[in-house]
C-alpha positions in Angstrom: -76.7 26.4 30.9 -74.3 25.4 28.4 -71.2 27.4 27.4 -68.8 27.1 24.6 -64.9 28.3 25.4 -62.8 28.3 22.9 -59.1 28.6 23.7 -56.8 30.2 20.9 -53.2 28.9 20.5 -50.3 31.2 20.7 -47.9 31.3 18.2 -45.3 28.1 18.8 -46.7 26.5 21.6 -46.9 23.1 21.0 -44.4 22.2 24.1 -45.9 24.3 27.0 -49.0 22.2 25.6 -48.1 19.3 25.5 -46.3 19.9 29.6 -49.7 20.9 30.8 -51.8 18.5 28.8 -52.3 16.3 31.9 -53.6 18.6 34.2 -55.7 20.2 31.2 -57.4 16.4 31.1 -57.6 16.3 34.8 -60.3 18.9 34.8 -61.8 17.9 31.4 -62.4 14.8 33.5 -64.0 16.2 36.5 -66.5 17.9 34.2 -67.2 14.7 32.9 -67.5 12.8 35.9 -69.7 15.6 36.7 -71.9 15.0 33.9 -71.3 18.9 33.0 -69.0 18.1 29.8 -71.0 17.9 26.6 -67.7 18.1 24.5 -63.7 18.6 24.0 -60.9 18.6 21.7 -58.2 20.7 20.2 -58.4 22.0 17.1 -55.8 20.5 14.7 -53.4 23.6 13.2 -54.1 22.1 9.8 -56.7 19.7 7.8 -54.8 16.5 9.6 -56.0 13.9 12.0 -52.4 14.6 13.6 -50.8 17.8 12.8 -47.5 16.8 14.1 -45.0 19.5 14.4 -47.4 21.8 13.5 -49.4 21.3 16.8 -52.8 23.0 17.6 -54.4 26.4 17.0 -56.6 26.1 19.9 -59.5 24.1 20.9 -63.2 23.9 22.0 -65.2 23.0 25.3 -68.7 23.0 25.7 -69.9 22.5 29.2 -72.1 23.4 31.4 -72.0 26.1 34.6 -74.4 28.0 36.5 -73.7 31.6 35.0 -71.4 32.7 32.6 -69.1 34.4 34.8 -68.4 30.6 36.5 -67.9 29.3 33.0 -65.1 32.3 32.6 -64.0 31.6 36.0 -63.4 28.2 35.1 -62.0 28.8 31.7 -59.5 31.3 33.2 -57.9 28.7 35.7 -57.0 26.4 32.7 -53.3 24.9 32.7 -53.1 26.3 29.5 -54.0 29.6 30.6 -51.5 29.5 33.6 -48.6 28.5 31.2 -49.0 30.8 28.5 -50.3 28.4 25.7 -53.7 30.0 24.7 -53.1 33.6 24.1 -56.9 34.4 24.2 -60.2 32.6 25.4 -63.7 33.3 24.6 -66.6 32.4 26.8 -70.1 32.4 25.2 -73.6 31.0 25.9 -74.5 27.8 23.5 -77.9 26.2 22.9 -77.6 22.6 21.7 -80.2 21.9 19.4 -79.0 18.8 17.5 -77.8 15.8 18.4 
């Protein structure tokens, strides 16, 4: 099934991001490989293509696991987890209905 995370940003953060933004990809990249990774991105901190200096307030990953509690096991051994960048993540089921 699929399941939507969504990591939210703590407040100034935009370093420890970017120092664990390789190893955040790394498994982004296995999902795909995997053919488990519908979608992922950050979520600009404002209306901006680039925010710049003022970074990200979190961001979104839909992909797919065999129960929720993988897809919250997974989620919790994020980079960004480990180094203190998303001060809370949410795990939920998701339907894809359109595209």
């Amino acid at each position: 099934m699929w399941y939507a995370i969504e990591g939210w940003d703590g407040p100034e953060v935009l370093a420890k991001r970017m120092a664990a933004r390789a190893e955040h990809l790394a498994r982004l990249h296995a999902l795909r490989d995997q053919g488990r990774l519908l979608l992922a991105g950050p979520c600009p901190a404002m209306d901006a293509e680039d925010p710049g200096p003022a970074g990200f307030s979190g961001s979104i990953v839909i992909a797919e696991f065999a129960s929720l509690e993988a897809a919250r096991a997974w989620a919790d051994a994020d980079p960004y987890c480990a180094t203190g960048v998303y001060q809370r993540v949410d795990v939920r089921p998701f339907r894809k209905v359109l595209p």
